[in-house]
N, C-alpha and C positions, 0 to 999 in steps of 0.2 A: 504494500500500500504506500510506503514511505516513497519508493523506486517511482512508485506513477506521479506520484504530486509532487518529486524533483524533472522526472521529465516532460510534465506539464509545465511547469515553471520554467524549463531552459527554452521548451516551444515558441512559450508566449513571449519569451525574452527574445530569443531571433528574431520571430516575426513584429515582434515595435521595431528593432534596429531595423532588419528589412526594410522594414514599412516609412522608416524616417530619414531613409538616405538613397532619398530618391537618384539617379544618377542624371547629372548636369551636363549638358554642351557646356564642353572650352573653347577657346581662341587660341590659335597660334599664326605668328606673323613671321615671314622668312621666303626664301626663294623655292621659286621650283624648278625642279630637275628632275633627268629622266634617272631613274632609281638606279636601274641596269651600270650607266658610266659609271654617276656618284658610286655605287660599290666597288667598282670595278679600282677607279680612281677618284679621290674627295676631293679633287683637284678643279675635276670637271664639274661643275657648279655652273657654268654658262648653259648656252645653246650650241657651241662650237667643241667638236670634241671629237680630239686625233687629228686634226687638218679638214674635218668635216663642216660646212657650213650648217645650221639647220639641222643637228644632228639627232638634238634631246625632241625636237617638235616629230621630225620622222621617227624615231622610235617610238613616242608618246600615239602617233597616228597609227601604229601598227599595232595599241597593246600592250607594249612592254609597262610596268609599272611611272606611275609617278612618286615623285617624294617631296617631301618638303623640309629645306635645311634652315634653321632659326640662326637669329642674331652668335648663339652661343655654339654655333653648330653641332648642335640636335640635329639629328636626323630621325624623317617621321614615312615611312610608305603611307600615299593617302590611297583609299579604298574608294576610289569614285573611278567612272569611265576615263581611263586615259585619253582617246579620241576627242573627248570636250576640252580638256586642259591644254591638247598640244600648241595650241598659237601661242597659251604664256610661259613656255619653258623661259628657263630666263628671269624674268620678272617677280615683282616681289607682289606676293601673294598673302591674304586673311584668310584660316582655315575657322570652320565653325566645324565643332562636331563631338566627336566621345572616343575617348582613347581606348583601343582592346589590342590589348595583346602587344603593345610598342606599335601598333598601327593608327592612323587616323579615321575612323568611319566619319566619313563628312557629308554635313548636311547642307554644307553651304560654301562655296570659296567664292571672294573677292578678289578681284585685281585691281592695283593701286594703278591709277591714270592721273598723272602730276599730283595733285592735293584730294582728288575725289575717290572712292573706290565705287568699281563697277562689278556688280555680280554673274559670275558666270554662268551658262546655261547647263545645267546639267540633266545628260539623258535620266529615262527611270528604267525602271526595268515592268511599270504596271502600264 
């Protein structure tokens, strides 16, 4: 009897913590690259990579991963279509979204245009 009204009590105690930490969208702000280089070499941070013009946008158009590298260089794979992100390899980018796994499930990216940010179009999958 004693055994059920402790694991009644650890139940109800999980589920309030459960129940009270809901999980948040973050922000993170930093450049984007094509994931594939930046691992390969952290070097490659541009769109130019190996003597290749336009190299992280062509890979990003074919699929290969994107990433996203922060001020402190953080490195984050974002989990969106890479085919929408390919035109801003390069560019510094706003992630909105939830961290799993060291990865970014994003719900929203910006790209910074001089002083404004503009929201990118991302495909769904519904």
């Amino acid at each position: 009897m004693k055994l059920i009204r402790i694991l009644i009590v650890c139940a109800l105690v999980v589920g309030a913590v459960g129940a009270g930490h809901a999980e948040q969208n973050q922000i993170w702000t930093g450049s984007l690259v094509d994931a594939t280089c930046y691992l390969t070499d952290n070097a490659q941070a541009n769109n130019s990579h190996m003597g290749m013009n336009k190299c992280g946008t062509e890979c990003l158009r074919m699929g290969k991963p994107a990433g996203l590298v922060t001020a402190d260089k953080k490195f984050f794979v974002l989990l969106a279509p890479s085919p929408d992100l390919a035109e801003y390899v390069g560019q510094t980018i706003r992630v909105t979204g939830k961290l799993r796994n060291g990865s970014i499930l994003v719900d929203k990216l910006e790209v910074k245009k001089g002083t404004s940010w503009i929201t990118a179009k991302l495909s769904t999958m519904m």
